[in-house]
Structures are given as structure tokens and as C-alpha cells.
N, C-alpha and C positions, 0 to 999 in steps of 0.2 A: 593727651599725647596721641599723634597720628600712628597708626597700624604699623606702618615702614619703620618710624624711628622707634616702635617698642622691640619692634621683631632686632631692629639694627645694636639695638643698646644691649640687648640679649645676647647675641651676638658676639657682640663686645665681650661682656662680662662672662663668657666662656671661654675668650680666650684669655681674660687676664687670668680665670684659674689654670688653666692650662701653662701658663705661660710664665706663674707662681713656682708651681710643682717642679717644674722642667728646670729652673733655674736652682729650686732648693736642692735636689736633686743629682743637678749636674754641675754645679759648683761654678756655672759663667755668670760674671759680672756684670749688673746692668746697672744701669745710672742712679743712683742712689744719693741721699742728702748726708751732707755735712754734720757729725755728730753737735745737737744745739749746745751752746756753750751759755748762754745769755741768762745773767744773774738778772734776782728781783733788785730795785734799788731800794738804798736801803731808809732813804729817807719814809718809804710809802708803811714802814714800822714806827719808826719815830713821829709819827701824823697816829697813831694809834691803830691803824686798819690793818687788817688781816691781807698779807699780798694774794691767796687764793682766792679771795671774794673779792676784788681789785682788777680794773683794767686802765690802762692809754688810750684815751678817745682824740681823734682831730676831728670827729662828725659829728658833734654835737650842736643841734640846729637853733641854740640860745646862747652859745658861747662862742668866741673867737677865740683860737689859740688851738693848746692842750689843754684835757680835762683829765683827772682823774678821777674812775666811776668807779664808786662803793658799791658794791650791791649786798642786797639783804640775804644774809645767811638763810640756809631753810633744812630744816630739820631733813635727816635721809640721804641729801643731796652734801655732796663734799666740794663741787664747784659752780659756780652761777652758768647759768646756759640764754639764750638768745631773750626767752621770755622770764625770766629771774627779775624781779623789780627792782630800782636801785633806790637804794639806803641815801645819798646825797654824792652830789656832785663837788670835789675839789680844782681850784687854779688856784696855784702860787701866783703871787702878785707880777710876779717875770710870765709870766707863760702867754700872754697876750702881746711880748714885744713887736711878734714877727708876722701880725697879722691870721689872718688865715695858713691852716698846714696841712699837709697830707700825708705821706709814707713816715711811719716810725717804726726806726731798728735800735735795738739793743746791743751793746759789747760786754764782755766776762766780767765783767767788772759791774755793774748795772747802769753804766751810763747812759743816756738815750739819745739819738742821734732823727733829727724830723729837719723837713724842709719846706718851706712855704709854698702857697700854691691860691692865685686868684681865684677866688667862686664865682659870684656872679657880675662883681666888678674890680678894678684893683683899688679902691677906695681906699681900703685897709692892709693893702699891701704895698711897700713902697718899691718901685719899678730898679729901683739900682742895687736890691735886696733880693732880689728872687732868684740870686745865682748865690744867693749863702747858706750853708749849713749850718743848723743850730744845734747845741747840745744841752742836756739839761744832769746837770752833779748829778750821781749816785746818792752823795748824801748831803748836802744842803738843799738838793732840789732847786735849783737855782738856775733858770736858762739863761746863757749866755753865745753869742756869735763863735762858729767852731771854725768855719774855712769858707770863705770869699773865693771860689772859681771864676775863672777869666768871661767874658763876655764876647761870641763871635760880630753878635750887633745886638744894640738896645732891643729888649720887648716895644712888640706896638701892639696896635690895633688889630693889624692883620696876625700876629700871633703875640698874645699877651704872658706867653708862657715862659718859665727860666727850667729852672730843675723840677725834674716829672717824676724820678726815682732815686731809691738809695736803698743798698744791701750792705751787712758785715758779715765778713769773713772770718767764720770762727776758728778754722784751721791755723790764720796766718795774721792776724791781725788790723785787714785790709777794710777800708771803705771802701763801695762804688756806687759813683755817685752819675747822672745822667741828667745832662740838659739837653732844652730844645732853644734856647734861647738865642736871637738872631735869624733860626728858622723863616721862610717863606714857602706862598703856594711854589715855586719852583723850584726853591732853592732848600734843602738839607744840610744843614750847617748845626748841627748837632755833635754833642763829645760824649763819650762817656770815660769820665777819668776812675783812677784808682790811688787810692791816699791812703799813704802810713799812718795808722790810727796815734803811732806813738811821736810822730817827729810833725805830724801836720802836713808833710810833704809830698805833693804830687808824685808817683813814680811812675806813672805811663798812662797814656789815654787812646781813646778809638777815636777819628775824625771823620766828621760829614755823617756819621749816624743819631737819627732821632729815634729814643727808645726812651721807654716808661717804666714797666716792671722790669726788676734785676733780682736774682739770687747769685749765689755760690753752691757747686754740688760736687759729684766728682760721676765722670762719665766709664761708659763700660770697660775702658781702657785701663781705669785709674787715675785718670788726669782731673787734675781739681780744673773743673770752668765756671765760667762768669757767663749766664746765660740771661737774656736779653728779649724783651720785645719791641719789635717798632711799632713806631705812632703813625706811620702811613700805609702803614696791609697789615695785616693779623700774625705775618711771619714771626717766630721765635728762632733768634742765633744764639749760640754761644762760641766763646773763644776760652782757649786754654790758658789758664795763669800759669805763669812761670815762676823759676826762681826770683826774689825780693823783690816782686810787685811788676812783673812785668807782663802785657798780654802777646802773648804769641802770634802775631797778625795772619801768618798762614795757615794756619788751625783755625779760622772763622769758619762759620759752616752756618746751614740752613738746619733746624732740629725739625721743624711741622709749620702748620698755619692752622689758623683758625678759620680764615675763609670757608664760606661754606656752612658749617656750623653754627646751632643755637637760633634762638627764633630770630637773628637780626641778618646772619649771615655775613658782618663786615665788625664785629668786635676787634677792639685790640686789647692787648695782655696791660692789663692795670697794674696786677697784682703777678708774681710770681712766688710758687715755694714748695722743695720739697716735702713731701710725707713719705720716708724711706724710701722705695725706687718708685712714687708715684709724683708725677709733675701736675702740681696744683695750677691753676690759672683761671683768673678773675678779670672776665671780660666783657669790655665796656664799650660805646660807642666812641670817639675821641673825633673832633674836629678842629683844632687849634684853635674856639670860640667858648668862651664863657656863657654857663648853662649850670643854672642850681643843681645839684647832686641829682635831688628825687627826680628829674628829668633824665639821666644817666642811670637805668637799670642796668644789674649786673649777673651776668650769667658764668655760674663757675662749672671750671671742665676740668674734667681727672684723664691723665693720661697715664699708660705706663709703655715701658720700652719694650719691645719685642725683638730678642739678640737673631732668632733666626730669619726674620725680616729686616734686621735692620734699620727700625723706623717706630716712631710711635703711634700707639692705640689708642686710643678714644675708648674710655670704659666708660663713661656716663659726664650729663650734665645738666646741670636746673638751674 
């Protein structure tokens, strides 16, 4: 690491203690995550496995679909970690319907909610399917088609992409789900909707924005939002949800950018997610072109909010 960015990162991580203290202290509210609600499902008991030594893979670079990875218990240790070896690989015979997948979220209940996504060609993905959300039972395990979102125009060539993101809302019992599908080099024709988990029903969406990673949090105010990255700058928005599923369009706002940052300096937010008031984000290179994973390195940045600045801090990234 260069001299500036150790000193800069240092830096950082002074003020997020300072910036801890001040807020434990003085009782103001900074942007904080959503208490997790998100049950084990229960079928991954009835398979025999222990759900602590258990994960949801869509990266597995020998399988299509979803995997479930066993790993091997180890004495000492109470959960698998990054280098943990795994015990074997499980797919339910459904988990390969939907081609290739990327983002998976869970509801209170352990259902799992993933959405397709072309790798290096759409071979295995079929082009009138990549604006559907899949879901997989709690307890048969069983994936089946969950919601069919509208099409602004076919995926092509020039962007072969549908849905890039999906968050649950454990507050409220909200999908948000995010396509780019239609997209062009000029044109952003982009949605991001919001679905009643229990009725299947659209109840409001954002137009003409292309964005990838989504959470749910609640900001310094108290307001529950729906926070957002786009696919064409490294900017992060969020907008305020409303009462029964609605986004509040003149609460949009700009939260940071990643511009600048990270050894690439032009990432975008893949991944979004609180860890209590720090904003997780996993950022990628994104060019609306298919490009195998291991070509796409990922650099994750921690941020936390800073109320007497009003703005967020960069505490670190690798």
C-alpha cells in the first residue's frame, strides 16, 4: 500500500473512533441497518446438515444455478470462514431451472429469493427470463418462478443484461428488485420496483435508473430507505420508503461515490449492506458486456456516516 493511502486510511479510522464515541455519547442517529429478520430454511435440516456450517452459493465455477455448500466442521471453530474446506456440494434437481444466478436474499420465513444473471454467454440463460424472479420453499426446497417484471426493451448484444439486484425488507415485508434491461450506450431505461412479498404485487417503482446493489436501512432521520447503486458512475442513492410500499420520489438524494477510489478508481456498487451504522460495498468493474467472474475483481469499502459533516467516511478498503 502507497504511504498517502496508509496515512489516509489512518486517518479514516480516527475519525470513525471519534465519530463512534460522539454519537454513543450524544445519543444522534446515524444511518444504521435494519434489525436481520432472515430465518435458516428449513429444508437445509431435513437434508441432514447442520445450517451453521451451511451456505447459498450462485459462484460456484462447476455448477449452474444454486449450490448449497456443506463445509467441514472443525474442531474450536463454531462457523466455517473463507478457507474452511467444504464437506460436499448440494443442488436440488429445480436449482438449475434458471440458468445462471447472482444476488440471493432471504425473508422471515426462510424463503430465498435469487435472480438470473448471463456470465460469459446467455447460452444458459434464456433472454425472455432474465427479468424473473425465482424463489426457492423454505421447506421442500423446491425453486420455482416468483415474479415476471415488465420489459422496457429485449436484452441484446449491446446490453445483455435484465435484473442486476434484489433486497428484502425486513421491516415491512418488501421486495426491491432492480433491472437494466432495455438499457443502452445512451439510453437508461432502467426500473427499480418494489413488491409485496405477500400479494406478489407491484406497489411503486423508480424509472429510467440502472442500479445493481440495493439494501433497506433507516437513515439519520429515521426514515426506512431503499439505497441504491448505479451501473454507470459509482454513485450511491437512496430514496425514502413510505407508507404500503411506496418510494417517496422527492427524498432521492445522492449518499457518496466511489469514483476515485480503490486500485481501479471507476467501481460500481455490486453488492450493498449494512453492518449496524457502517455501509458495506462491494465494488466491481460493470460494463454492460459479459466477462467470466475471475476477470471482475472485487474491492470492498466500509463507510460510516459522519452527522457533524453530514456525509460519509471511507474507513477502509481491500
Amino acid at each position: 500500500m502507497k504511504l498517502k493511502q496508509f496515512f489516509l486510511m489512518n486517518n479514516l479510522y480516527y475519525k470513525f473512533i471519534f465519530c463512534f464515541l460522539f454519537l454513543t455519547l450524544s445519543g444522534i442517529k446515524a444511518q444504521q441497518e435494519i434489525k436481520p429478520c432472515q430465518q435458516e430454511p428449513a429444508f437445509i435440516r431435513t437434508l441432514g446438515y447442520d445450517p451453521l456450517w451451511t451456505g447459498m452459493s450462485t459462484s460456484e465455477k462447476t455448477a449452474i444455478g444454486i449450490s448449497l455448500i456443506v463445509f467441514e466442521k472443525q474442531l474450536g471453530k463454531t462457523l466455517p470462514t473463507a478457507q474452511t474446506p467444504k464437506q460436499t456440494v448440494y443442488q436440488h434437481p429445480s436449482w438449475k431451472m434458471a440458468g445462471y444466478l447472482s444476488t440471493i436474499t432471504f425473508d422471515f420465513k426462510g424463503n430465498i429469493y435469487t435472480i438470473p444473471a448471463p456470465l460469459i454467454s446467455t447460452l444458459y440463460n434464456k433472454t425472455e427470463k432474465l427479468n424473473t424472479i425465482y424463489s426457492i420453499d423454505a421447506n421442500t426446497g423446491e425453486m420455482a418462478e416468483w415474479k415476471s417484471l415488465p420489459f422496457a426493451a429485449k436484452p441484446s448484444n449491446k446490453n445483455p443484461f435484465g435484473l442486476l439486484g434484489i433486497s428484502y425488507d425486513c421491516s415491512a415485508n418488501f421486495l426491491a428488485a432492480a433491472t437494466v434491461a432495455g438499457s443502452d450506450r445512451y439510453n437508461e431505461r432502467g426500473e427499480i420496483y418494489l413488491i409485496d412479498v405477500a400479494t406478489r404485487k407491484i406497489t411503486d417503482k423508480l424509472k429510467d435508473i440502472d442500479a445493481m446493489g440495493l439494501t433497506f436501512a433507516i437513515d439519520e432521520a429515521g426514515k426506512k430507505r431503499l439505497y441504491f447503486g448505479k451501473t454507470r458512475t459509482g454513485d450511491i442513492y437512496s430514496v425514502i420508503i413510505g407508507a404500503k410500499g411506496t418510494m417517496i420520489k422527492q427524498s432521492l438524494r445522492k449518499e457518496l461515490s466511489l469514483e476515485g477510489y480503490g486500485p481501479r478508481g471507476d467501481d460500481k456498487a455490486r453488492k450493498l449492506k449494512f453492518n449496524g451504522n457502517q455501509l458495506i460495498i462491494s465494488g466491481t468493474a460493470f460494463h454492460y458486456n459479459l466477462q467470466a467472474s475471475s476477470e471482475k475483481p472485487e474491492t470492498v469499502y466500509s463507510f460510516v456516516w459522519l452527522p457533524k459533516q453530514k456525509k460519509w467516511g471511507l474507513i477502509d478498503y481491500q
